[in-house]
N, C-alpha and C positions, 0 to 999 in steps of 0.2 A: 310886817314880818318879811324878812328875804328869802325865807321858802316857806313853802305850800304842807301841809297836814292836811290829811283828809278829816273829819271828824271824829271817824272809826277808829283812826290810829292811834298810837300813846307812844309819846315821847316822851320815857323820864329825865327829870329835870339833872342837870345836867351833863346832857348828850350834846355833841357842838357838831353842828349842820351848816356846811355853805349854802352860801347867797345860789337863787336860783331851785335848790333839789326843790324834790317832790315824793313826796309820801306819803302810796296808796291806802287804801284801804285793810281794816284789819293787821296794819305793820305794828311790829313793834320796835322798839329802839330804847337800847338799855342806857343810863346815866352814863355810863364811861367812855361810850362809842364816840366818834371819831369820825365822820361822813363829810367829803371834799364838797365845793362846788358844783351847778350845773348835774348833780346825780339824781337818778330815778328809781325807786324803791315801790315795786310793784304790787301787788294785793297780796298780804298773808308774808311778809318780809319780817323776819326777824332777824334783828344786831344784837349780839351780845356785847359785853362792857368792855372788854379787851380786844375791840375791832376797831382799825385804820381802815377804811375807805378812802380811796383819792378823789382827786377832780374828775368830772364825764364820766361814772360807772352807770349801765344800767341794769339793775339788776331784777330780777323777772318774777312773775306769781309762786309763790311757795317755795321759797329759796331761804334757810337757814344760815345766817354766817355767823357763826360761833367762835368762841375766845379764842385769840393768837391768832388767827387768819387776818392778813393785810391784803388788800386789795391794793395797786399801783391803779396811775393815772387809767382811765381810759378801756378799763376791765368788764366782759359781759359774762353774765351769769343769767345763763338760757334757763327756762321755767323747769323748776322742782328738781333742779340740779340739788347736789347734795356735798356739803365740805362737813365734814371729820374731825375732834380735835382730842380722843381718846383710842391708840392704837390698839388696846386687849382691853374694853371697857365686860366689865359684870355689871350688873345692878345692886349686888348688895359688897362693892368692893371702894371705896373714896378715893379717884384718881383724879381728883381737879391740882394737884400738884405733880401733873405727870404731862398735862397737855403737850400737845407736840406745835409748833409755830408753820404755818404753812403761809408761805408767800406765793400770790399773782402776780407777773410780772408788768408793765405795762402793755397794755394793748391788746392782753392775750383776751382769748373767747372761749368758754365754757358751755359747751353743747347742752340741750335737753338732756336732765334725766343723768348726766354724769354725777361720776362720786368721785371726791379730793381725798384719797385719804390724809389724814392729818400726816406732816413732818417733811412735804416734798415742796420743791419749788416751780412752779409754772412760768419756763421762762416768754421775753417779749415778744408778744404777737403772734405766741403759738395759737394753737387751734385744738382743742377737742373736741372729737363726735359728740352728737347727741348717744347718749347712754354708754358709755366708755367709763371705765376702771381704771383712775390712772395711780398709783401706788411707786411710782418712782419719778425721778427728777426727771421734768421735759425742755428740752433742750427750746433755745428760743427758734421761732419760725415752722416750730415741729408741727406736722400734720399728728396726730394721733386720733385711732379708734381701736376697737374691740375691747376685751372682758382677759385680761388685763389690758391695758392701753398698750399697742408698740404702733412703734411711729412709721407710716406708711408714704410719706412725701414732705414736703413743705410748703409755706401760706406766704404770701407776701404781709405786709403790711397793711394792703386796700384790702385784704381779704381772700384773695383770691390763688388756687395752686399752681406751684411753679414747676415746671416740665424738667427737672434738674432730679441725679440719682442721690441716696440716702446720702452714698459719700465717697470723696471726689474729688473732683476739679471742676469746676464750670463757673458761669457767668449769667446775671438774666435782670435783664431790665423791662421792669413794670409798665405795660401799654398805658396805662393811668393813668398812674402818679410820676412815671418817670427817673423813680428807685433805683438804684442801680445795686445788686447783691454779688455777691462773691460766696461759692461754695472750698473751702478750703480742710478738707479730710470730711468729718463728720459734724463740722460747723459752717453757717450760712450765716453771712453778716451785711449788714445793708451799710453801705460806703456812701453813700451821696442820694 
């Protein structure tokens, strides 16, 4: 086999997994899903059947990712984070024809304890807090926290925040990796 099940888990048949994941304990993974290369699906993980997974996702203990939600290359989903795919859900009302499509973008990272609401896009290589509300579209490299999410700085790529204003003019290359970004009004773009 070219990835790992733990025994607890159930992967119905056919759900297509790259060479390399791994998935934990108590996961589940529904027929339709869609899970890249090299990803790790932690204990109590469940996929629903209308989920894209890319390649290197790791995604954490008790992490739902439900119908329409696409995960890009390289996406973390920190433990008992929460994504959304019914915006005004009741329990006795049938809205699984109403779902809203929520894209991650590559790279980006999903704090503990945050919630997606369904219908926004998490652009590359942003960052949300742990337990952060994010309910609108985040711009890539955006730092966000609080209850709603607003964006308090920006993240490189290796991770790490860059000493540069919301929005501007400036310049700032990565002690690390060597990146080199451009802040240009209220967008950050990594050029080389």
């Amino acid at each position: 086999m070219e990835y790992s099940v733990h025994e607890s888990a159930i992967v119905d048949e056919g759900a297509t997994i790259g060479e390399g994941s791994r998935i934990w304990h108590f996961s589940h993974v529904c027929a339709g899903a869609q899970i890249g290369s090299n990803c790790s699906l932690g204990q109590n993980v469940f996929v629903g059947n209308k989920v894209i997974i890319g390649n290197n996702c790791k995604i954490q203990n008790n992490v739902s990712v439900y119908d329409n939600v696409t995960l890009e290359d390289g996406v973390f989903c920190g433990p008992s984070m929460v994504f959304t795919n019914v915006y005004n859900p009741r329990s006795f009302i049938e809205r699984k024809n109403e779902y809203r499509d929520t894209l991650i973008k590559k790279g980006a990272t999903l704090g503990a304890n945050c919630t997606i609401v369904c219908g926004v896009t998490v652009g590359s290589y942003a960052f949300v807090g742990a337990g952060a509300v994010v309910n609108k579209d985040v711009p890539a490299f955006a730092l966000m926290v609080g209850v709603p999410a607003q964006q308090i700085g920006w993240m490189s790529a290796f991770g790490e925040q860059i000493n540069l204003p919301l929005e501007g003019v400036g310049e700032y290359a990565c002690p690390h990796s060597g990146q080199h970004y451009i802040l240009n009004g209220n967008r950050l773009e990594l050029v080389s």
